[in-house]
C-alpha positions in Angstrom: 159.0 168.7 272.2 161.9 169.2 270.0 164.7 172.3 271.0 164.6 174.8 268.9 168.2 177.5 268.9 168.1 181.1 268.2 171.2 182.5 266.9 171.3 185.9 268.2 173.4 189.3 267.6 173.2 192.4 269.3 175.0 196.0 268.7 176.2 196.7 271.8 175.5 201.4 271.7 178.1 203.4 273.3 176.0 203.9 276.4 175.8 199.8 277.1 172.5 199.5 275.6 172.0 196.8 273.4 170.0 196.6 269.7 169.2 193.3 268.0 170.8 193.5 264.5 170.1 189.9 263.4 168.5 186.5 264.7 168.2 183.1 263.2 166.5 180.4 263.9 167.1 176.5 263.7 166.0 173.5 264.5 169.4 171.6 265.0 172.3 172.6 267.7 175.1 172.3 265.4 173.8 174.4 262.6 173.4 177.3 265.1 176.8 176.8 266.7 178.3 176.8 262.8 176.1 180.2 262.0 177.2 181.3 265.3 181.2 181.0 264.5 180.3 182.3 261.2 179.0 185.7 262.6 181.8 185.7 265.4 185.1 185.0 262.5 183.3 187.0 259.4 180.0 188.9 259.9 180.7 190.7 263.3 184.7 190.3 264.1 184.8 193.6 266.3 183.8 192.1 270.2 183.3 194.9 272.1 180.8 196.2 269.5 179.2 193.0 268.7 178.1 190.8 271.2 176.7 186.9 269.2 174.4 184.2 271.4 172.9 180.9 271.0 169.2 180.8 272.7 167.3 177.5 273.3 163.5 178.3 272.6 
């Protein structure tokens, strides 16, 4: 059975609760890893309100 990554991204609310803003999915490691630097360096800079996660489904 072939891995399969989730590229996740969550808002992380004021009270420490969390709200998925965006996921993608894909079938090879280092396209996730690329859309994962992507969201980190462009899409969602700010860490302590973004928090961006590779899952293995």
């Amino acid at each position: 059975m072939d891995k399969k990554y989730k590229v996740c991204v969550d808002y992380i609310n004021l009270d420490g609760t969390t709200e998925r803003v965006i996921e993608h999915n894909y079938e090879d490691e280092g396209k996730a890893n690329s859309m994962a630097r992507k969201c980190r360096e462009y899409y969602y800079p700010q860490k302590e309100t973004f928090k961006i996660y590779i899952k293995t489904i």
